[in-house]
C-alpha positions as CSV (number, residue, x, y, z in Angstrom):
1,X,-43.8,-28.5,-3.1
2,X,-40.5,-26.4,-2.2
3,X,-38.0,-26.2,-4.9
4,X,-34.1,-25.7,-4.7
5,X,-33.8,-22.0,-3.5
6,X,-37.0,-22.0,-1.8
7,X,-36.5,-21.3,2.4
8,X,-38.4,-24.7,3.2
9,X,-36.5,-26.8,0.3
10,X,-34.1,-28.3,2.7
11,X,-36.3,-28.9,5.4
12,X,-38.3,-31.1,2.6
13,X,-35.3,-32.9,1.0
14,X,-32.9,-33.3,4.6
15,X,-36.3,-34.1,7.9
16,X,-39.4,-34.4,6.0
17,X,-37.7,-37.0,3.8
18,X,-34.9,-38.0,6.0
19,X,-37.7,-39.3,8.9
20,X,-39.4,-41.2,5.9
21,X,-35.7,-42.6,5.3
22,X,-35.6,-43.8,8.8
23,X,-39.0,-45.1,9.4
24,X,-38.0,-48.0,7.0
25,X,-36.2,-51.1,7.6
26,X,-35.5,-53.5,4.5
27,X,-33.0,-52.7,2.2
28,X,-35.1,-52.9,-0.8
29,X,-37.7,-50.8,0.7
30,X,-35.1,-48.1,1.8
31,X,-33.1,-48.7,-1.7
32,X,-37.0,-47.9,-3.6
33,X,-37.4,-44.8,-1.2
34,X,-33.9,-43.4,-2.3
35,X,-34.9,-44.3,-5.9
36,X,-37.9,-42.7,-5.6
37,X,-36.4,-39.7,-4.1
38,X,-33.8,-39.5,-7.3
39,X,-37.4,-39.0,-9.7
40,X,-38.4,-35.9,-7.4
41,X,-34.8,-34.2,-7.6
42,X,-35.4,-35.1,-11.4
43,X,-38.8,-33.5,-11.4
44,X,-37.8,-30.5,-9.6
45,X,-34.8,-30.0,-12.2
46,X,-37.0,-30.6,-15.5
47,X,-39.4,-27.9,-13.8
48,X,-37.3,-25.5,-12.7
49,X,-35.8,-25.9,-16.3
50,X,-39.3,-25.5,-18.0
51,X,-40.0,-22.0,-15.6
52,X,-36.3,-21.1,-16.9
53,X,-35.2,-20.8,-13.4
54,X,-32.3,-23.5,-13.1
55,X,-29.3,-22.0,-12.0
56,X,-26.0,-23.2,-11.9
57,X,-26.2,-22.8,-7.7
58,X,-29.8,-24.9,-8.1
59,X,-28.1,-27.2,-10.4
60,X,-25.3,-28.2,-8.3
61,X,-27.7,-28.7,-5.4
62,X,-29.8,-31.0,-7.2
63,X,-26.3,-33.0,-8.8
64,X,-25.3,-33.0,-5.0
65,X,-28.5,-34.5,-3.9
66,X,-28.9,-37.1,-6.3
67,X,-25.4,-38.0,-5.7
68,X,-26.3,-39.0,-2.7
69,X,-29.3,-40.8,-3.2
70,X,-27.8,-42.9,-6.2
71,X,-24.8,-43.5,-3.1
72,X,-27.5,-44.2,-1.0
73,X,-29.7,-46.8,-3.3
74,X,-26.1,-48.7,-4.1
75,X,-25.2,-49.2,-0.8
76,X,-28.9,-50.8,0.2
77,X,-28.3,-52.9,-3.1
78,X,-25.6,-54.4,-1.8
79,X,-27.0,-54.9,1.7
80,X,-29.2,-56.7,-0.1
81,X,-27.0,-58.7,-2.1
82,X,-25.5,-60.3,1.5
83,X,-28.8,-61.6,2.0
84,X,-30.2,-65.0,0.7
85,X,-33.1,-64.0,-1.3
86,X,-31.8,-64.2,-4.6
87,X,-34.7,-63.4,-6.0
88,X,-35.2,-60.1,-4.4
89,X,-31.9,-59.1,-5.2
90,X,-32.7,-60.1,-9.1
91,X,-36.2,-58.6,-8.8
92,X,-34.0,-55.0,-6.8
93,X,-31.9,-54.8,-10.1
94,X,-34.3,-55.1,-12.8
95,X,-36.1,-52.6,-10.9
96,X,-33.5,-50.0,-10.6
97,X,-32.1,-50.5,-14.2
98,X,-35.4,-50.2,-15.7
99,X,-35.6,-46.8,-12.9
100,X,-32.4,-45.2,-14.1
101,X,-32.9,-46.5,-17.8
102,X,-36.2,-44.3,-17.6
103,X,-35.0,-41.2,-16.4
104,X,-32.1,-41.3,-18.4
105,X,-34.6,-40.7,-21.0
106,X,-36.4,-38.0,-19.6
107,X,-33.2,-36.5,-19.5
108,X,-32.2,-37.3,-22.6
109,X,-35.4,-35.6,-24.0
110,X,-35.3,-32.5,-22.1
111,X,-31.7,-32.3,-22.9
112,X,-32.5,-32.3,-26.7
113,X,-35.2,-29.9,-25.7
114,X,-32.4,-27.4,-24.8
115,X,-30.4,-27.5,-27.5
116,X,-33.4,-26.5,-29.6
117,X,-34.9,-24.1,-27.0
118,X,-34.0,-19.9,-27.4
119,X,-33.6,-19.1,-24.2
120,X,-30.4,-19.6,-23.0
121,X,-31.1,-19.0,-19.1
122,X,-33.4,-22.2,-18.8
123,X,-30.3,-24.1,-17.6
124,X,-28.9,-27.4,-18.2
125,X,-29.7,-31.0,-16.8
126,X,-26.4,-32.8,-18.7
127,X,-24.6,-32.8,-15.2
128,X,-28.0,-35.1,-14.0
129,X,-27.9,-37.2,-17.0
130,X,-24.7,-38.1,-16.3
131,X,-25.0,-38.7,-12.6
132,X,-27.6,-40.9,-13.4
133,X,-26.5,-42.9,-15.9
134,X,-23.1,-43.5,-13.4
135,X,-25.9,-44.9,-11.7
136,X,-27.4,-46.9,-13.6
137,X,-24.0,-48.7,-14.6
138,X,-23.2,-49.6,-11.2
139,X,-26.7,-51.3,-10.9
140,X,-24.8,-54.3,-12.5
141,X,-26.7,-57.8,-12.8
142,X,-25.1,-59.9,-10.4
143,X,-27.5,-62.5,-10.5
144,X,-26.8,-65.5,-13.5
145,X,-30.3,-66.9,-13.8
146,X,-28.9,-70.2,-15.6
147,X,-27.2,-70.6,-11.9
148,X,-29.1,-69.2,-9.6
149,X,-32.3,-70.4,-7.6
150,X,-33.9,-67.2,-8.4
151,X,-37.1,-67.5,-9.2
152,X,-38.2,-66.7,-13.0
153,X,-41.9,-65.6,-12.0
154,X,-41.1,-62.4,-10.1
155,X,-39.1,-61.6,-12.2
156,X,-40.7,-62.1,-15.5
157,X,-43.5,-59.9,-13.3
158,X,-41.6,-57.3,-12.5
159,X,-40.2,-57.4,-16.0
160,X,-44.1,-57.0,-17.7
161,X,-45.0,-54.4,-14.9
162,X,-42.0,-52.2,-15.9
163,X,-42.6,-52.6,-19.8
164,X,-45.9,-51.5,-19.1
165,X,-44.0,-48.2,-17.5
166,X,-41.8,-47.3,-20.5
167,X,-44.9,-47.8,-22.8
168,X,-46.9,-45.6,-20.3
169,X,-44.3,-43.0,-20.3
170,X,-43.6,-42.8,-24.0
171,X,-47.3,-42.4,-24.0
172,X,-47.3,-39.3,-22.2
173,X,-43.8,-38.3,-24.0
174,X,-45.1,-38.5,-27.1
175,X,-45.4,-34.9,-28.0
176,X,-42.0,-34.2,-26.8
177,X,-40.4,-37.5,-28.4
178,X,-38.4,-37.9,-32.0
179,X,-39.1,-40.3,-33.9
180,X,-35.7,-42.0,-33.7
181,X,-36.8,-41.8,-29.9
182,X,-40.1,-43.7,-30.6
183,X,-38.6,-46.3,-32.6
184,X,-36.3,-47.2,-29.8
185,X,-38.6,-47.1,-27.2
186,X,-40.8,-49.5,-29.6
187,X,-37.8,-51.7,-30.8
188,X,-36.8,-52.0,-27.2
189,X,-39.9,-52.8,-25.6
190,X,-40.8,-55.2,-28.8
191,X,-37.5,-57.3,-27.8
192,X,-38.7,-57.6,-23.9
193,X,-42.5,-58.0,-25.1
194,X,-41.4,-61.1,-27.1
195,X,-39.1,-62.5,-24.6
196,X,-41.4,-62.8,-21.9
């Protein structure tokens, strides 16, 4: 539960999840764990931000730290990529784009959220946002289905399974939403809806 600043924060973010880091083998499951590990530094930002406790020391940490995870998820990517399985490395990108498409959002929101907000010490996630949407841009599709022996049911599976996740997360967003923001989450998952 250690936040940046706390004593046992880098112990958490450096062994504790380090060992995890090590303890796996595949590139996809190492490029998941690194992806994974880019929603808690986004988690720990959006809370520290909510206690009005993100500081421009804390911010830099956590910009640092994701840095390296997105470094860390593109270079298992394109481990991946070397292999045969064209269908993993399809099924890898979807999942990451839709990964990086989603907490761009979050960002997004509690971005907005600041603007509006009177206190001016609660910080400011834009240096995040950025990092991951520099992220999510080099997650590029490298995969031509037409031309490719990838196969289409994993990936219209994984597809469903992660519409399923933005309408789950708008869900719990929608208190915090606009409606400009709800329309585009509904347009955008109405387009994959109907294309599956």
């Amino acid at each position: 539960q250690a936040l940046p600043g706390d004593t046992l924060y880098p112990v958490k973010v450096r062994f504790n999840e380090g060992v995890r880091s090590q303890l796996l083998f595949s590139p996809y499951e190492k490029m998941q764990w690194e992806t994974k590990r880019v929603e808690r530094r986004i988690a720990e930002a959006r809370l520290l931000v909510k206690e009005g406790k993100l500081t421009e020391e804390k911010e830099n940490t956590l910009e640092e730290t994701i840095r390296s995870h997105t470094t860390a998820v593109q270079a298992q990517l394109a481990e991946l990529r070397k292999s045969d399985d064209t269908t993993g490395v399809a099924v890898a990108e979807v999942t990451l784009e839709s990964a990086f498409d989603v907490q761009s959002a979050v960002l997004k929101t509690e971005i907005s959220q600041e603007a509006s907000s009177a206190n001016p010490n609660k910080g400011n996630v834009s240096g995040l946002a950025t990092i991951v949407q520099e992220a999510r841009a080099g997650v590029v599709l490298s995969t031509n289905i037409a031309d490719s022996t990838a196969s289409y049911v994993p990936l219209v599976a994984r597809v469903s399974e992660n519409v399923t996740n933005i309408h789950m997360l708008s869900e719990s967003l929608v208190r915090e939403l606009t409606d400009a923001e709800k329309a585009d989450i509904g347009q955008r998952a109405g387009h994959v809806d109907g294309d599956i």
